[in-house]
Backbone as a printed PyTorch tensor [residue, N CA C, xyz], in Angstrom:
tensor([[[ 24.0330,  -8.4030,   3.8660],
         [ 24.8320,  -8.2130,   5.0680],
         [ 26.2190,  -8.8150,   4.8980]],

        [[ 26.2210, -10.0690,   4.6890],
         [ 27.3870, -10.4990,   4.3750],
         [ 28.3910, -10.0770,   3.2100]],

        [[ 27.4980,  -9.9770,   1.9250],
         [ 28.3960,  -9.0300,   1.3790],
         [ 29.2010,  -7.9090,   1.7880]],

        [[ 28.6410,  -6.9460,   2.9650],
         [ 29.2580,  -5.9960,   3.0790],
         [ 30.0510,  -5.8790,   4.1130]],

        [[ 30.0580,  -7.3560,   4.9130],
         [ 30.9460,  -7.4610,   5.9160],
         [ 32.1770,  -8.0640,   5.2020]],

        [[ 31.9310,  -8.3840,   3.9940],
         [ 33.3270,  -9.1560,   2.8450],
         [ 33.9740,  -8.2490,   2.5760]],

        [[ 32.9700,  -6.9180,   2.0820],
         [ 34.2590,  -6.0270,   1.8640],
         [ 34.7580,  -4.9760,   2.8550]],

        [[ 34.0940,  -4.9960,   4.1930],
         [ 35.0970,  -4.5750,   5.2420],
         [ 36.5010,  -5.4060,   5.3000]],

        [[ 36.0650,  -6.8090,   5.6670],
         [ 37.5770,  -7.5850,   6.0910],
         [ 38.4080,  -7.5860,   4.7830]],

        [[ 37.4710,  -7.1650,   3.2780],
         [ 38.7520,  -6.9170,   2.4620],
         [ 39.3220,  -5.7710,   2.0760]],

        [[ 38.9500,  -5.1580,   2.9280],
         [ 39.7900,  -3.6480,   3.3740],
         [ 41.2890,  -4.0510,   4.1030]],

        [[ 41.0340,  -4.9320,   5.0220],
         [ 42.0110,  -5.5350,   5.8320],
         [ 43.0410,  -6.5930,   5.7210]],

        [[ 42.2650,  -7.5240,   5.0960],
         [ 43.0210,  -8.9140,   5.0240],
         [ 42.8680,  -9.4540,   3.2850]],

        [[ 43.9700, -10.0200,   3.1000],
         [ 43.8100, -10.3540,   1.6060],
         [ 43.3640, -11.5590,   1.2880]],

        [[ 42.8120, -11.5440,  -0.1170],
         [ 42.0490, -12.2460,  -0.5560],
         [ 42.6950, -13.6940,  -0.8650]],

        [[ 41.7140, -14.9240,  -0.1360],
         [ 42.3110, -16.4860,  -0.0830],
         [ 41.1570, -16.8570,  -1.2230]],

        [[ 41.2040, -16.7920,  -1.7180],
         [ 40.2390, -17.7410,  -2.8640],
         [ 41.2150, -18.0430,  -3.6870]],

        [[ 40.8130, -18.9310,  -4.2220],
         [ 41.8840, -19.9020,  -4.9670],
         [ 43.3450, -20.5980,  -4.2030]],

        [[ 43.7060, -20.1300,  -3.4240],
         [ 44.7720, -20.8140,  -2.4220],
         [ 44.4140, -21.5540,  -1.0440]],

        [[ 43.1990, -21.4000,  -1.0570],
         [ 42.2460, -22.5820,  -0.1480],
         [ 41.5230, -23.3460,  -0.7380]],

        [[ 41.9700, -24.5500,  -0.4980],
         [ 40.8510, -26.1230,  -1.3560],
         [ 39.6560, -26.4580,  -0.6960]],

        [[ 38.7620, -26.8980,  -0.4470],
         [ 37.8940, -27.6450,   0.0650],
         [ 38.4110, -28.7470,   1.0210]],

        [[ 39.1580, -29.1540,   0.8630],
         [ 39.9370, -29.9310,   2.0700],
         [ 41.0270, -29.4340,   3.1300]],

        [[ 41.2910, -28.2510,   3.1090],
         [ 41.7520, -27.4830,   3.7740],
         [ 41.3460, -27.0220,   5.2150]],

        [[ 42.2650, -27.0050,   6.5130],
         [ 42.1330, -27.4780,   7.8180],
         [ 42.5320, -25.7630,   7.8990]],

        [[ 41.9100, -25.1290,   8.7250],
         [ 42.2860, -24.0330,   9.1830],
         [ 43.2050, -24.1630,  10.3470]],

        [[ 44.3360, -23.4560,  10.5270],
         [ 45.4610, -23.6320,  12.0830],
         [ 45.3740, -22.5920,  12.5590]],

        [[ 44.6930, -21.9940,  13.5510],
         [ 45.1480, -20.8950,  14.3140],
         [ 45.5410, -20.6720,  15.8780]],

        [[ 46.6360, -20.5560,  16.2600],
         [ 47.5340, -20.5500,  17.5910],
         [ 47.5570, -18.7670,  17.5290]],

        [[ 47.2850, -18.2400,  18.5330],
         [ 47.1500, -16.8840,  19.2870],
         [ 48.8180, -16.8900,  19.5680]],

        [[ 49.8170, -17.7770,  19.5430],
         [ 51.1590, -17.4640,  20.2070],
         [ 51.8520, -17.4160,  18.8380]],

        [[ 51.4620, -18.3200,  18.1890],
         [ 52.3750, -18.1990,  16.7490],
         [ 51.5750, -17.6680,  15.2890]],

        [[ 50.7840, -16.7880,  15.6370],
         [ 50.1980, -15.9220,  14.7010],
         [ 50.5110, -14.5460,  13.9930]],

        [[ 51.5290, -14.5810,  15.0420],
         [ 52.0500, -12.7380,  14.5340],
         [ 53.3520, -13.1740,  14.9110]],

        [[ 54.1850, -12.8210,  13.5120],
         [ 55.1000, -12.6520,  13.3620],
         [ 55.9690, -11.1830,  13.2500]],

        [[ 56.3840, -10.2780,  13.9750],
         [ 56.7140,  -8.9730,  13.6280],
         [ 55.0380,  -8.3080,  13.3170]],

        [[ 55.3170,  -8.2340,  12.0710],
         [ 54.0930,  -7.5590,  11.2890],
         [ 53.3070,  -7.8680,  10.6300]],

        [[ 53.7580,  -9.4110,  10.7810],
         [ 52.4170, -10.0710,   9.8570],
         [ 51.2820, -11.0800,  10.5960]],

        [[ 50.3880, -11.1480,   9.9690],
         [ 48.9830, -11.4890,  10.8540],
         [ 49.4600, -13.2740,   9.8130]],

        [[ 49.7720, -14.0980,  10.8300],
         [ 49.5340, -15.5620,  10.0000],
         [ 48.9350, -16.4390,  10.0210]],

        [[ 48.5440, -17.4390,   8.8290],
         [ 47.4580, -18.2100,   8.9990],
         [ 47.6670, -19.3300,   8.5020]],

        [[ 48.0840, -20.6260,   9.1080],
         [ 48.3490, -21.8160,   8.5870],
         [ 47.3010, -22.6590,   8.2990]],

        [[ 47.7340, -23.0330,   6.9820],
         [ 46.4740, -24.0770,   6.3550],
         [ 46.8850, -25.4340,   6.1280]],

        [[ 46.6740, -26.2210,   6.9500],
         [ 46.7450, -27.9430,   6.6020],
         [ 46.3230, -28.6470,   5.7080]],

        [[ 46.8880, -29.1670,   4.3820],
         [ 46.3830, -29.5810,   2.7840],
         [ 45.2760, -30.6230,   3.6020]],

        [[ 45.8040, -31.5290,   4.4880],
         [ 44.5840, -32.3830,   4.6580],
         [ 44.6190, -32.9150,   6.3610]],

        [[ 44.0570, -33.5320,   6.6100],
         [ 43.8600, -34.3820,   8.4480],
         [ 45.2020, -35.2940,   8.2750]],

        [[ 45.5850, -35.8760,   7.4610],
         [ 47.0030, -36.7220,   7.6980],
         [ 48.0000, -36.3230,   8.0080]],

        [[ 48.6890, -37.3470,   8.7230],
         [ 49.7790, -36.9060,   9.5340],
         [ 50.9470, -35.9260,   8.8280]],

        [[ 51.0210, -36.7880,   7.6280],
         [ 52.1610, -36.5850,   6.5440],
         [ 51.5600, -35.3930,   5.8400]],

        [[ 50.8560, -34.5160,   6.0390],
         [ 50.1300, -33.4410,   5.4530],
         [ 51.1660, -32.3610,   5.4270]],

        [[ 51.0850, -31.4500,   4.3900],
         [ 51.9400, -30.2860,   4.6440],
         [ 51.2180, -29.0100,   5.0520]],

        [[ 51.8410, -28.1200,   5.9240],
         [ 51.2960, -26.6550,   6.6110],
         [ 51.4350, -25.5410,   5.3380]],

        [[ 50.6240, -24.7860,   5.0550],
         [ 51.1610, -23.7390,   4.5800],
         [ 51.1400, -22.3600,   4.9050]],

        [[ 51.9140, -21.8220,   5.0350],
         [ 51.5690, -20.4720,   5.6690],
         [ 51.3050, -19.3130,   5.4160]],

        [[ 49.9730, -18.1450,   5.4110],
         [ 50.2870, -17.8850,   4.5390],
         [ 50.2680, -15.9380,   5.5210]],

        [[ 50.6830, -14.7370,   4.7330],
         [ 50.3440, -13.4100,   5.8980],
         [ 48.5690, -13.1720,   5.2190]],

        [[ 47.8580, -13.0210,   6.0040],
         [ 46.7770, -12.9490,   5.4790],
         [ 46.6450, -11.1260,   5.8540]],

        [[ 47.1080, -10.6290,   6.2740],
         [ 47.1420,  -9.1940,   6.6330],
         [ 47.6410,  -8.4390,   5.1780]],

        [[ 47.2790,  -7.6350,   5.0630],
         [ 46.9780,  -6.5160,   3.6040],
         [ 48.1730,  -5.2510,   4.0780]],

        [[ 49.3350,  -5.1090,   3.3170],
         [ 50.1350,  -4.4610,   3.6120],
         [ 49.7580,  -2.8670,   3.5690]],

        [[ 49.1260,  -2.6500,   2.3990],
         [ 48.4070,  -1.4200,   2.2490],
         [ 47.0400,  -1.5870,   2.6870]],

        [[ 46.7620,  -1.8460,   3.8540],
         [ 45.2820,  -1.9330,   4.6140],
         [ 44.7570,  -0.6240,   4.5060]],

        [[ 43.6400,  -0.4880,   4.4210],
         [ 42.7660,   0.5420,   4.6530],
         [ 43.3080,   1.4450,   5.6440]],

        [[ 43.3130,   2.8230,   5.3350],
         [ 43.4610,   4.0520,   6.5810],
         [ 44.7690,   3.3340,   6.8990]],

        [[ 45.9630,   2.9520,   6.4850],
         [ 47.3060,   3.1190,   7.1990],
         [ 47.6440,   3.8020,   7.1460]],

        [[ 47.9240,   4.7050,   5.5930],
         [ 48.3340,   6.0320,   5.3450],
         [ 48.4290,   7.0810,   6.5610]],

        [[ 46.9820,   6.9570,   6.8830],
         [ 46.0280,   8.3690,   7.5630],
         [ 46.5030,   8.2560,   9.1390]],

        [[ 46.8960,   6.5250,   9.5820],
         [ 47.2730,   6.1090,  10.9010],
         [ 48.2370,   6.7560,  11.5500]],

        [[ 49.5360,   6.2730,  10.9610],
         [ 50.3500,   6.5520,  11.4190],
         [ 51.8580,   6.6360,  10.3380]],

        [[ 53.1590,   6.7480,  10.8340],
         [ 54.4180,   6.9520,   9.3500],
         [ 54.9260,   5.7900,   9.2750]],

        [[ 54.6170,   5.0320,  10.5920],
         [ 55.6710,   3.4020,  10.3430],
         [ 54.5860,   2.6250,  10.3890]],

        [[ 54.8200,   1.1900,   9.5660],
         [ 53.9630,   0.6470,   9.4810],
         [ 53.7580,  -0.4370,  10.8750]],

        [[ 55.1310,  -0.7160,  11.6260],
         [ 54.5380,  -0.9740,  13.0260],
         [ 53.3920,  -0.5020,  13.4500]],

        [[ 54.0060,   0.8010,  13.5430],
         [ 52.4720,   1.5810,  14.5700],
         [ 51.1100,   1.4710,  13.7220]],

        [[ 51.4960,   1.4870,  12.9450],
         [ 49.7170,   1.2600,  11.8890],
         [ 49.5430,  -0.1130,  11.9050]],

        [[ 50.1120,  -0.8590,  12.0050],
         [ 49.6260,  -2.6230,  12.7190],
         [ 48.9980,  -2.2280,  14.2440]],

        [[ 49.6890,  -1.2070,  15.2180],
         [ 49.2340,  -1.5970,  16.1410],
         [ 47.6200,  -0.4100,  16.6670]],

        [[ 48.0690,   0.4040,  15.8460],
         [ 46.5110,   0.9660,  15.3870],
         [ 45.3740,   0.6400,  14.2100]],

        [[ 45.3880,  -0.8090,  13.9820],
         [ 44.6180,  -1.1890,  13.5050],
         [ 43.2460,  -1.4560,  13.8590]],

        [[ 43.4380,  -2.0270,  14.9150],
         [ 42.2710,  -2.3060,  15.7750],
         [ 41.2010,  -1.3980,  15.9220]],

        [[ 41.7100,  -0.0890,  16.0820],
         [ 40.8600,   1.4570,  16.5980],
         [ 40.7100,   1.9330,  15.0990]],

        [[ 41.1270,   1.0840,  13.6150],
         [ 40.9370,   1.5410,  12.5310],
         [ 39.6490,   0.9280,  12.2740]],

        [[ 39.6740,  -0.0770,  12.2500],
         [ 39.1980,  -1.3550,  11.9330],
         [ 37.0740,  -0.7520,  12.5660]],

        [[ 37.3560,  -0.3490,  14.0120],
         [ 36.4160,  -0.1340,  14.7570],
         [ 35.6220,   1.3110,  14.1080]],

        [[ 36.4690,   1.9550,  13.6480],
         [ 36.0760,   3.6550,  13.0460],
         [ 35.2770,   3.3680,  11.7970]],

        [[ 36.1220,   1.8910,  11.0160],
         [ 35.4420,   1.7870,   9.4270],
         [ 33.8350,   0.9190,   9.5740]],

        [[ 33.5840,   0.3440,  10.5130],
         [ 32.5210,  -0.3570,  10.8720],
         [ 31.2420,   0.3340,  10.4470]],

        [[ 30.9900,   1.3330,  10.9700],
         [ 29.9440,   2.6700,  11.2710],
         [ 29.9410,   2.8890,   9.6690]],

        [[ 30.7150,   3.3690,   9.1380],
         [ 30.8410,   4.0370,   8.0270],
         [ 30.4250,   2.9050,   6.6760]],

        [[ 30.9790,   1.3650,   6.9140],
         [ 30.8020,   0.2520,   5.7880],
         [ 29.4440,   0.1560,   6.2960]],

        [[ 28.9850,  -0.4270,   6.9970],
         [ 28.1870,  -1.3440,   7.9000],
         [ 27.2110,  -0.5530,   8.9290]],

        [[ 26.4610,  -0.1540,   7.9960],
         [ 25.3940,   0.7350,   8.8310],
         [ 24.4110,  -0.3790,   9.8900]],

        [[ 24.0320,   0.2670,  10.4340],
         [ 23.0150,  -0.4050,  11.9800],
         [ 21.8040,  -0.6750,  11.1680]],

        [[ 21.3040,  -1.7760,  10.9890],
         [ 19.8890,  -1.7650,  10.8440],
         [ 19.0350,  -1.6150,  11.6630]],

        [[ 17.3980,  -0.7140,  11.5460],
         [ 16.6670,  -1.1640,  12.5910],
         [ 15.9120,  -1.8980,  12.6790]],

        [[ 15.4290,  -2.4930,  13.8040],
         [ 14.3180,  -4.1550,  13.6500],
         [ 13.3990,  -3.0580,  13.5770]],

        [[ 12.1550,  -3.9990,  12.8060],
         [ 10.9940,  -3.4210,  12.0980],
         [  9.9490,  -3.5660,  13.3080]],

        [[ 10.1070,  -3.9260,  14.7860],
         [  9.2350,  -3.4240,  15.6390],
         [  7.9110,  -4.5770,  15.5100]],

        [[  7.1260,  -4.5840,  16.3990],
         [  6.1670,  -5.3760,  16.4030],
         [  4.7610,  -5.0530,  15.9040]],

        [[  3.9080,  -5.9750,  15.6650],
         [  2.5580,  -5.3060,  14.9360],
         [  1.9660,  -4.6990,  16.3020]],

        [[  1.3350,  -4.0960,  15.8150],
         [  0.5240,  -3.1840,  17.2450],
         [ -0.5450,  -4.3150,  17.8170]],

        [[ -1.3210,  -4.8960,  16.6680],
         [ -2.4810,  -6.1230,  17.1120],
         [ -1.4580,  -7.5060,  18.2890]],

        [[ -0.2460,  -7.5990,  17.5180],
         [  0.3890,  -8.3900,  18.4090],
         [  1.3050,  -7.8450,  19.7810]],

        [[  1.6640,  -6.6240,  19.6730],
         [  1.9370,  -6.1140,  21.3580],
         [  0.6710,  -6.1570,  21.8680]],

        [[ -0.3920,  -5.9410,  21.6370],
         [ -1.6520,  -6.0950,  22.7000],
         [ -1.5020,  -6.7690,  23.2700]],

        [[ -1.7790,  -7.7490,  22.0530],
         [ -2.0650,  -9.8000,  22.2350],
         [ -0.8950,  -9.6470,  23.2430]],

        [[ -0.1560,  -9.7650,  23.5370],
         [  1.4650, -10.5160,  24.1090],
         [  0.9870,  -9.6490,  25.2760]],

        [[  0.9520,  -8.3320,  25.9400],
         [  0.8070,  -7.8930,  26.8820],
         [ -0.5610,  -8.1520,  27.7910]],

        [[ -1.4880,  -8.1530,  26.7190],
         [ -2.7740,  -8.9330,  27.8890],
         [ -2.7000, -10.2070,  27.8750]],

        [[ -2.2050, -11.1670,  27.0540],
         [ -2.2160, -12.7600,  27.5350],
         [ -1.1310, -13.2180,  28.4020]],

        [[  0.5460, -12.4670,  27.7690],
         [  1.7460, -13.3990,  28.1960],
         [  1.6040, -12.6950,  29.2300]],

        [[  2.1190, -11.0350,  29.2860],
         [  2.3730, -10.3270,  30.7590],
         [  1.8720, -11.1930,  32.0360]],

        [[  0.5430, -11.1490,  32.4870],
         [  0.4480, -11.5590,  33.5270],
         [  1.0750, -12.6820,  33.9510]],

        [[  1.5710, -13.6690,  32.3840],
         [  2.2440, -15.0960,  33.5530],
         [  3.7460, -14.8430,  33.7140]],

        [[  3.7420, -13.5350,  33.2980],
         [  5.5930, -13.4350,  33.5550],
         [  5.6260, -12.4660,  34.7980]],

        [[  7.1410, -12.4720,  35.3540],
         [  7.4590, -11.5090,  36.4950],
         [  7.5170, -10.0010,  36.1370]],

        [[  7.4500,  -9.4250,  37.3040],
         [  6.9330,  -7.7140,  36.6070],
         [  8.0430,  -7.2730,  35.8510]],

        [[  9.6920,  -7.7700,  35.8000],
         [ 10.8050,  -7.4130,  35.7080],
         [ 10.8570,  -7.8200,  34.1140]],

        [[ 10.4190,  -9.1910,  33.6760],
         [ 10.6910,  -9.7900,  32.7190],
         [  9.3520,  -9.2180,  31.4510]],

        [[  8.2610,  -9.0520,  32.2230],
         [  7.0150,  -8.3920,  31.6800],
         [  7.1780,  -7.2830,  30.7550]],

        [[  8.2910,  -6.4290,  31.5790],
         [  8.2560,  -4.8100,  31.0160],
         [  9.1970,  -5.0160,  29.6110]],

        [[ 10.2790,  -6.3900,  29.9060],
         [ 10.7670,  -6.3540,  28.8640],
         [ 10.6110,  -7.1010,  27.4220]],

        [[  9.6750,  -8.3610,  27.9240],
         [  9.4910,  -9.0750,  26.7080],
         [  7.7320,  -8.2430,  26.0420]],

        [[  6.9760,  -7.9400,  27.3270],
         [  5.7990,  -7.3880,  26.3320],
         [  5.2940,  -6.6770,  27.0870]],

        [[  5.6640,  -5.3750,  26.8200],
         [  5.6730,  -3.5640,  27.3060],
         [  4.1330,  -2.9010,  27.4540]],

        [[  4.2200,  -2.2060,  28.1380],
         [  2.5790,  -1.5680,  28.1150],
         [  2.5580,  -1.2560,  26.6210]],

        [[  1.1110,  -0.8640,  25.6630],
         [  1.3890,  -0.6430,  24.9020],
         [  0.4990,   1.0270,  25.0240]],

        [[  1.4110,   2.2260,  24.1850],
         [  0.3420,   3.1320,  24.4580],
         [ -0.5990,   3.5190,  24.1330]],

        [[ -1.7530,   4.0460,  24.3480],
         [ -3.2120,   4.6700,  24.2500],
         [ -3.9110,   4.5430,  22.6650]],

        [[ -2.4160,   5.1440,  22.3500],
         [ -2.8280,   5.1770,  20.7400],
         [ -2.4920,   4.2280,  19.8390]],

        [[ -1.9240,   3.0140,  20.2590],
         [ -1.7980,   1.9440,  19.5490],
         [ -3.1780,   0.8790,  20.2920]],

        [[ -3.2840,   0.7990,  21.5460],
         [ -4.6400,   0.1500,  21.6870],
         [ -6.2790,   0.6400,  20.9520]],

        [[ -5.8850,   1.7860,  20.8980],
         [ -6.9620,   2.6230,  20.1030],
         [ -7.3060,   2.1790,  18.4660]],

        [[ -5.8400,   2.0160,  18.1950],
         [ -5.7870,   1.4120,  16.4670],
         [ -6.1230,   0.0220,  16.7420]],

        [[ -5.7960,  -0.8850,  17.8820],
         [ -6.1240,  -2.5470,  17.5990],
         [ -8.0460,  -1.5920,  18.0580]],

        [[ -8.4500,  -1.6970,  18.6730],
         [-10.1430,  -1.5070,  19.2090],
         [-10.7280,  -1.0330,  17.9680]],

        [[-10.0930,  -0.0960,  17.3640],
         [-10.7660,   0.3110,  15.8350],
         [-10.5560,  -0.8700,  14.6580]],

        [[ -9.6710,  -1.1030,  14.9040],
         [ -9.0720,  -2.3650,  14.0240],
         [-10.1000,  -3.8670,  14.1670]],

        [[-10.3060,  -4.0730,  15.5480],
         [-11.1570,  -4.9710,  15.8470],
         [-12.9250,  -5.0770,  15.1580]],

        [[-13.0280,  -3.7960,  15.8280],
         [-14.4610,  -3.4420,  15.2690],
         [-14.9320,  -3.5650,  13.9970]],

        [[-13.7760,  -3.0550,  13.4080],
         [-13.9290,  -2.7040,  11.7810],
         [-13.4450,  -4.7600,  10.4900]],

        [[-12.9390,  -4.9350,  11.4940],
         [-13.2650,  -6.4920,  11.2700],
         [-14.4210,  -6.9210,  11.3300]],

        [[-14.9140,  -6.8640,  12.6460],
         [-16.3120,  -7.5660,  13.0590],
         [-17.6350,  -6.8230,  12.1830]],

        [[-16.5880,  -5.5030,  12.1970],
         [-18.3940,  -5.2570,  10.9330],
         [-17.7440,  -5.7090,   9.4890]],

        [[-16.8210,  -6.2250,   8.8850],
         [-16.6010,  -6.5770,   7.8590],
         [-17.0650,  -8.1880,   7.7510]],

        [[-16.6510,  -8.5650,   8.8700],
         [-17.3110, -10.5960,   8.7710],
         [-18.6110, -10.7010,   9.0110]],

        [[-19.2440,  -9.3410,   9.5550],
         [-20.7170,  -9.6460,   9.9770],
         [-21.1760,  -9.3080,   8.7480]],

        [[-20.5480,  -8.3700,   7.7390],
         [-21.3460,  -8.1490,   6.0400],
         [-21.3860,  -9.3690,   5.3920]],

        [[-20.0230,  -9.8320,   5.3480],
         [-19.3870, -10.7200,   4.4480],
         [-20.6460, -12.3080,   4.9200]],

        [[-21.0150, -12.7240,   6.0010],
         [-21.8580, -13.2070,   6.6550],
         [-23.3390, -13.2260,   6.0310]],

        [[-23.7810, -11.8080,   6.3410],
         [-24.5110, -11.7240,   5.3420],
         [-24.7870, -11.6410,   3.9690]],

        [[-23.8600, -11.1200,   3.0440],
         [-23.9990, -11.5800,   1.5180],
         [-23.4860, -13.0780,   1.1830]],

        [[-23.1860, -13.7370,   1.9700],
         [-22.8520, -15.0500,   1.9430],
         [-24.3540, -15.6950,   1.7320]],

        [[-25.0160, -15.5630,   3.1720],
         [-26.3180, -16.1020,   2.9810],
         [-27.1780, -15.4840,   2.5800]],

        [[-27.3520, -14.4800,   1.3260],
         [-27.9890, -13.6990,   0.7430],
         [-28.1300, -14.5850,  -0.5860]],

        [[-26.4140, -14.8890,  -0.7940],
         [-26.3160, -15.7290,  -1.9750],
         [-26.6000, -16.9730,  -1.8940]],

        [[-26.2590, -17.5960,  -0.8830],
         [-27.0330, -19.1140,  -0.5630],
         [-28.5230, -18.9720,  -0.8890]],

        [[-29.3650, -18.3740,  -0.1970],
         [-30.7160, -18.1170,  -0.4130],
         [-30.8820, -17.6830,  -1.9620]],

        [[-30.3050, -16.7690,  -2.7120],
         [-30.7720, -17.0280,  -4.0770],
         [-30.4600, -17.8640,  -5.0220]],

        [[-29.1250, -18.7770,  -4.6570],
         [-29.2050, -19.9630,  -5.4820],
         [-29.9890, -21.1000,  -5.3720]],

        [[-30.7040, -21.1000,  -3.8120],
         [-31.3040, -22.1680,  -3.7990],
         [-33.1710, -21.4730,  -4.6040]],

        [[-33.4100, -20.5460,  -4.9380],
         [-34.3770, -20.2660,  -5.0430],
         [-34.1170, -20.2850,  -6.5630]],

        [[-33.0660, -20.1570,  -7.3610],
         [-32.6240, -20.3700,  -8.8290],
         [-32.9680, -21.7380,  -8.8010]],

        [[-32.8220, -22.3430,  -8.0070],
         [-32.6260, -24.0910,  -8.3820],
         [-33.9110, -24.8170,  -8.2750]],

        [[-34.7730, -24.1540,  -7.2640],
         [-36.2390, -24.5320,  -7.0550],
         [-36.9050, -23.9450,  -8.2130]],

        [[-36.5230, -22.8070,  -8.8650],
         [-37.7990, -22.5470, -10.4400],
         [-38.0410, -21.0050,  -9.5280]],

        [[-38.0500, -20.6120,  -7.9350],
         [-38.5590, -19.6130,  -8.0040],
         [-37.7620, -17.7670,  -8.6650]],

        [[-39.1020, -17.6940,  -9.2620],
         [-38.4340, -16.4190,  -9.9180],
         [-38.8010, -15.3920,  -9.2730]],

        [[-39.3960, -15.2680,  -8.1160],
         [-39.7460, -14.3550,  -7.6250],
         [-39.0200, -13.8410,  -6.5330]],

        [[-37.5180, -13.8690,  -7.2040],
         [-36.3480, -13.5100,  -5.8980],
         [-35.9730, -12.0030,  -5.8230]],

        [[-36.3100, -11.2960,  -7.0080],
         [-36.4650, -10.1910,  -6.5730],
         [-37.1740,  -9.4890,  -5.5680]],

        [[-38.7640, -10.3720,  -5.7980],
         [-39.4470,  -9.6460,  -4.8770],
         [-39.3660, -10.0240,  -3.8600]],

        [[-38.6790, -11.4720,  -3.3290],
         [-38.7660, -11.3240,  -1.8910],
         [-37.6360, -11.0160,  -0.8050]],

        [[-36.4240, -10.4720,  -2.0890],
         [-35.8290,  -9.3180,  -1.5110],
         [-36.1680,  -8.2750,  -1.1640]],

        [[-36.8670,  -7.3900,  -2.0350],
         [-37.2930,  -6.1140,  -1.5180],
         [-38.8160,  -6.2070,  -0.4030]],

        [[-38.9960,  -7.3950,   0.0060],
         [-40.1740,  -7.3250,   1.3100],
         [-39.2390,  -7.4580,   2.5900]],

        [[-38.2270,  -8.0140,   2.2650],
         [-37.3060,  -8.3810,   3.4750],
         [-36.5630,  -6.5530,   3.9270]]])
């Protein structure tokens, strides 16, 4: 994500690496930031008084889509904004959230719902529909007959190790009477 929000703004604004230190104070004033046509950005070497400002245009003269904007580069400064907003969509696609497990919208709608208000209910944990309660009820079942096997070959095997350990050899056969 971040990568690709780096190279939107470096569509726009030019690149400060190496002309920013680690001790470097960012300055930004909304009144003394734009000069004519340039976007500015003062950097303070350090917190001391005696520190020097430096200033630098951090705005990209050949920005992305100026060409296509407009013929003066005023007006393509001042249609940047509506540039800026067009390239978003196109760099920076929408992800979608991956949605909730179906076993856990149940859970959340038959436990939390009722202690929330009907308003807040619909939105944090939604009816869920027919066919997703259908998959948790099949889902459920098909558990309970899997722990009720697993249950039993558990103590299938308990019972024949202890009958290995007593000498009896007759564990075949008193499997097949059972």
């Amino acid at each position: 994500f971040f990568s690709r929000l780096g190279r939107i703004l470096n569509l726009f604004y030019c690149e400060l690496s190496g002309l920013i230190k680690q001790n470097h104070i960012f300055l930004k004033n909304h009144s003394s930031c734009r000069e004519g046509n340039k976007l500015l950005l003062d950097i303070k070497d350090s917190d001391l008084e005696t520190a020097t400002y430096l200033r630098f245009n951090v705005m990209k003269q050949t920005f992305y889509g100026r060409k296509d904007a407009a013929t003066s580069f005023a007006a393509a400064i001042n249609c940047r904004p509506q540039i800026m907003r067009d390239a978003i969509p196109n760099m920076l696609p929408i992800l979608t959230p991956p949605g909730i497990n179906p076993y856990t919208q149940v859970e959340l709608h038959d436990k939390f719902g009722p202690c929330l208000d009907a308003a807040d209910a619909t939105i944090t944990c939604p009816e869920p529909s027919e066919k997703i309660r259908a998959l948790v009820k099949n889902e459920k079942s098909d558990r309970k007959t899997l722990k009720l096997k697993l249950i039993q070959a558990k103590k299938e095997a308990r019972e024949k190790i202890v009958m290995v350990a007593l000498g009896d050899e007759k564990w075949e056969d008193k499997k097949r009477v059972k």
